[in-house]
C-alpha positions in Angstrom: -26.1 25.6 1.7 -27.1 25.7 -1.6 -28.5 23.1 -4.0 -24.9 22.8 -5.8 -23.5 22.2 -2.5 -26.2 19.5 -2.1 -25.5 17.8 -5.3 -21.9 17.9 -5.0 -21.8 16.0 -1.6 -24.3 13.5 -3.6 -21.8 12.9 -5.8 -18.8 12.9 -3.7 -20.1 10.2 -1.6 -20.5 7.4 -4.1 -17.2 8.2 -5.3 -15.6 7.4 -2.2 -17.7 4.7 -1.2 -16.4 2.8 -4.5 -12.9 3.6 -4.0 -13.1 2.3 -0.3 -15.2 -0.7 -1.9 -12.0 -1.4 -4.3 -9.7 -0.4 -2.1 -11.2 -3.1 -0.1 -11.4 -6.1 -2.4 -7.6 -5.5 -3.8 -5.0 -7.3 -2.9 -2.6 -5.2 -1.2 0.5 -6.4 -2.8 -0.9 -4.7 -5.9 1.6 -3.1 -7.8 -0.7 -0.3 -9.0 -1.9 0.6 -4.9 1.6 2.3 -5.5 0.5 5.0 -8.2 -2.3 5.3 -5.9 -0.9 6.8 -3.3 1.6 9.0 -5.7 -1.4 9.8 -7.1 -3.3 10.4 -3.5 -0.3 12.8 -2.9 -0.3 15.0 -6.1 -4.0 15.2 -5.6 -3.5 16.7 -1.8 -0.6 19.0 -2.8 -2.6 19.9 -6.0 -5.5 21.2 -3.8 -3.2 22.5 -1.0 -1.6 24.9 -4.0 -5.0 26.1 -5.3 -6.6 26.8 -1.8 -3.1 28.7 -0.9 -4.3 30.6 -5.0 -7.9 31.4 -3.6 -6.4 33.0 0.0 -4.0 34.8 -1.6 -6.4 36.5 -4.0 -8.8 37.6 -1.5 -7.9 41.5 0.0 -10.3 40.8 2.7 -8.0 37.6 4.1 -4.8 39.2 3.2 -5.7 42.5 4.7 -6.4 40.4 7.9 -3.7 38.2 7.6 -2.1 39.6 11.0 -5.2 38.7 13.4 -6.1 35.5 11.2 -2.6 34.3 11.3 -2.3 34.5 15.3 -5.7 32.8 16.0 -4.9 29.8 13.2 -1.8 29.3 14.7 -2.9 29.3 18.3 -5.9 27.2 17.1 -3.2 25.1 15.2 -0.8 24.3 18.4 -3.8 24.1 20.7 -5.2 21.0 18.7 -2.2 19.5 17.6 -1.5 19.4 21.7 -4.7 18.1 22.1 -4.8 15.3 19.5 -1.4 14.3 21.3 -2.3 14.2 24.7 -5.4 12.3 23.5 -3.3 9.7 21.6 -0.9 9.5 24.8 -4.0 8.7 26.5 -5.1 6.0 24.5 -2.4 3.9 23.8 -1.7 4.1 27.4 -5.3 2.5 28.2 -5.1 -0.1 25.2 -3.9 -3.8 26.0 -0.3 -4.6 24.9 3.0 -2.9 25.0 3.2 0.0 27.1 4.5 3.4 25.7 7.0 5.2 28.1 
């Protein structure tokens, strides 16, 4: 870790703490919470496009797309199962309306 990566996460953190912060002390009928979330959308598919830009220009990943691809998509349906057999799991313990 570097002292960019240092500083960055020094930054980052503040950030988000004042958007929770306002997040917080809005009312949520606000009509601009709305753009917010178009906005939190464009943002995600924005950096979604550009780390798909920095794979796709790297010959080592690409030349290793065949094992890579295999292991991320075991790793993939392997957590995904696992995050939903722990979610099964938890609403089933939690007070209230049962889940079939």
């Amino acid at each position: 870790m570097t002292w960019q990566d240092i500083f960055n996460i020094l930054i980052l953190f503040p950030i988000l703490g004042t958007g929770l912060w306002i997040g917080h002390k809005s009312n949520p009928e606000a009509g601009w919470l709305k753009w917010s979330r178009r906005l939190g959308v464009l943002g995600l598919f924005t950096l979604i496009f550009v780390l798909g830009l920095k794979i796709g220009s790297s010959p080592r990943v690409m030349g290793n797309l065949k094992s890579i691809g295999f292991k991320g998509a075991t790793f993939a349906a392997l957590t995904t199962l696992g995050s939903a057999l722990g979610g099964y799991g938890v609403m089933r313990k939690l007070p209230g309306k049962k889940q079939p």
